[in-house]
C-alpha positions as CSV (number, residue, x, y, z in Angstrom):
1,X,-53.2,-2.4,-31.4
2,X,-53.0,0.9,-29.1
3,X,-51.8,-1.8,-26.1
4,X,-49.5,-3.6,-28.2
5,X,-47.5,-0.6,-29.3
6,X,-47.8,0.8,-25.7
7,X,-46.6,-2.4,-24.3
8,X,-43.8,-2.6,-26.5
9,X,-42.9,0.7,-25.8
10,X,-42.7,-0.1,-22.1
11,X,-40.9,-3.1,-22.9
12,X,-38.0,-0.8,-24.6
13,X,-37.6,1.8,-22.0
14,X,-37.1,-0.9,-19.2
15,X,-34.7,-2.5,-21.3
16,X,-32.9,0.7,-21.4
17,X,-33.1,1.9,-18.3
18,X,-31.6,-1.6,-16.9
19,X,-28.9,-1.5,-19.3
20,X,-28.2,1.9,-18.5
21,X,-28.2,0.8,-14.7
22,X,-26.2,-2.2,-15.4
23,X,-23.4,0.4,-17.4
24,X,-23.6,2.5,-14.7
25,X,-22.5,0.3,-12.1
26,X,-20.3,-1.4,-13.7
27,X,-16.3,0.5,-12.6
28,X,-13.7,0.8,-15.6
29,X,-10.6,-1.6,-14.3
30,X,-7.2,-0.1,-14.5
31,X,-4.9,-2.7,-15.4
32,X,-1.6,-0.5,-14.9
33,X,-2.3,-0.2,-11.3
34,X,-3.3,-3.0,-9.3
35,X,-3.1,-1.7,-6.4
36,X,-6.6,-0.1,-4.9
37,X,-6.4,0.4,-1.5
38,X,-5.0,3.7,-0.2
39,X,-2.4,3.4,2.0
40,X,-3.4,6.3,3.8
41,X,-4.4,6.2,7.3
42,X,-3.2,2.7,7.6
43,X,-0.4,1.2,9.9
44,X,1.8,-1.8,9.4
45,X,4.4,-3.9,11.1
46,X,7.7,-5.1,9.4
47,X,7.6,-8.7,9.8
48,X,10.7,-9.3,7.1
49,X,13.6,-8.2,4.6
50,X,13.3,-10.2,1.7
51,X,16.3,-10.9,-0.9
52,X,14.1,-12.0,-4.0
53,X,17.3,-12.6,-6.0
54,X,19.0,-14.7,-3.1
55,X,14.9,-16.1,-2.1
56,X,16.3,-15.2,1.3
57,X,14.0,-13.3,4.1
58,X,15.2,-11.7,7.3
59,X,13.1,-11.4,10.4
60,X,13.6,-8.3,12.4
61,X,14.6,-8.9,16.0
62,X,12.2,-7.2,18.3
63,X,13.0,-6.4,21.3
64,X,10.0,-8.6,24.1
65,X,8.9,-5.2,26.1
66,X,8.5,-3.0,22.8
67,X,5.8,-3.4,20.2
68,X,6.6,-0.3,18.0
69,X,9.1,-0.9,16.5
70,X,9.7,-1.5,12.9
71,X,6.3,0.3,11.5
72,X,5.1,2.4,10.0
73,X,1.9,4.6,9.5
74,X,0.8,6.5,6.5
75,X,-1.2,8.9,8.2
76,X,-2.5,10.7,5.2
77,X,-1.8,11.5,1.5
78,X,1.5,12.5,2.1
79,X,2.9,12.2,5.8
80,X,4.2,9.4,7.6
81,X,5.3,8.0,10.8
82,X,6.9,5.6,12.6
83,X,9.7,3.8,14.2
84,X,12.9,2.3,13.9
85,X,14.6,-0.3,16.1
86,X,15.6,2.6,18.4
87,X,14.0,5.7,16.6
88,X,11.0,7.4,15.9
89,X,10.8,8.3,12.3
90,X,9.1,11.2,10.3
91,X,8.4,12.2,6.7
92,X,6.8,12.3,3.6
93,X,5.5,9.6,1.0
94,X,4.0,9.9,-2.8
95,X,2.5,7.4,-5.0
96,X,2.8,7.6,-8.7
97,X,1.2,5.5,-11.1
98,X,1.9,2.1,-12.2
99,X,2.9,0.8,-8.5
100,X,5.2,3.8,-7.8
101,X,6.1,5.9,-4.6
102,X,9.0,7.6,-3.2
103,X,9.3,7.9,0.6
104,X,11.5,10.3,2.3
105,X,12.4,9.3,6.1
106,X,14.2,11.0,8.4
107,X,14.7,10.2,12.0
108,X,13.4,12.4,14.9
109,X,15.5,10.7,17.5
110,X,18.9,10.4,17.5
111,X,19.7,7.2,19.3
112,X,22.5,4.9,17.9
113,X,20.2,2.5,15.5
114,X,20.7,-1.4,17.1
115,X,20.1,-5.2,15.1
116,X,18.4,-4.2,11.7
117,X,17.7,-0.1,12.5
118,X,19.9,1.3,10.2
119,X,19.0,-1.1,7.5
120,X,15.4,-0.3,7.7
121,X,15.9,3.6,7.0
122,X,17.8,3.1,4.2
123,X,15.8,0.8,2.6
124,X,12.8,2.6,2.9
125,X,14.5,5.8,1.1
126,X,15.6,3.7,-1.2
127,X,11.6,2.1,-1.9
128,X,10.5,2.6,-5.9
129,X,7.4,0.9,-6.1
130,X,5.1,-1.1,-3.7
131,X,2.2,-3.8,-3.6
132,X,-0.9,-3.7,-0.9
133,X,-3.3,-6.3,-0.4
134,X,-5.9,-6.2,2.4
135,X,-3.2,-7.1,5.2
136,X,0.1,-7.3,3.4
137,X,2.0,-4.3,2.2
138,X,5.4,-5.0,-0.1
139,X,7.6,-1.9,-0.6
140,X,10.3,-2.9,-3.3
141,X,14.0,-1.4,-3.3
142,X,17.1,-2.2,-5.2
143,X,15.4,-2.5,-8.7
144,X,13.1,-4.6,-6.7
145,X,15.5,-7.3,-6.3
146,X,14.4,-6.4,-2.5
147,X,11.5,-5.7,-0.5
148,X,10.1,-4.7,2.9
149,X,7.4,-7.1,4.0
150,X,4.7,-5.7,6.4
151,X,1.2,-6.6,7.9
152,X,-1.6,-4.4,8.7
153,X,-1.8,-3.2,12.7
């Protein structure tokens, strides 16, 4: 009877300490942000504007010898870097919940933007909220009727 009880009692505890384990492990989901990867110390490459309204994209015209151009890298919690078609860019970046960040740009360098330059600043001061997967990053402007379209470096 002794091993009965004592068996039982075994039984109950490893039953518990498995559901415990199973609890444990298992990670509470947040379903108003989807997006859980950091973005810092990540780079990407603009690879397109895109008019969602319109369902229009625009390629940005690289120049053959230059490879930097149009990117940008998040190089911590809160700074950034890049460059534009003709400048190298600088600032800060936050991220809010529910998809949101602000970014503030500035350039560094003051030569006259060419193609899409100019259009690239000002849409990235004007981003409200963003989407990342594991090699796509979507920062939305215009009451995201608009977004920048990048791919991970």
């Amino acid at each position: 009877m002794k091993n009965k009880n004592l068996l039982r009692a075994v039984a109950i505890v490893v039953i518990a300490a498995l559901s415990l384990s199973f609890f444990l492990a298992c990670e509470p989901t947040d379903d108003n942000n989807t997006n859980d990867i950091n973005l810092a110390n990540t780079e990407w490459k603009l690879i397109a504007f895109v008019d969602i309204t319109n369902d229009t994209s625009i390629t940005p015209t690289l120049l053959p010898y230059d490879n930097d151009t149009y990117t940008l890298n998040f190089t911590n919690d809160t700074l950034l870097k890049g460059r534009s078609s003709s400048n190298y860019l600088g600032g800060h970046y936050k991220v809010y919940q529910n998809d949101s960040i602000s970014l503030k740009v500035a350039q560094q360098t003051f030569a006259l933007e060419i193609n899409e330059g100019n259009l690239f600043v000002e849409s990235l001061n004007n981003v409200s909220s963003y989407h990342i997967s594991d090699n796509s990053l979507k920062l939305y402007y215009n009451n995201r009727h608009n977004y920048l379209k990048f791919e991970r470096r």
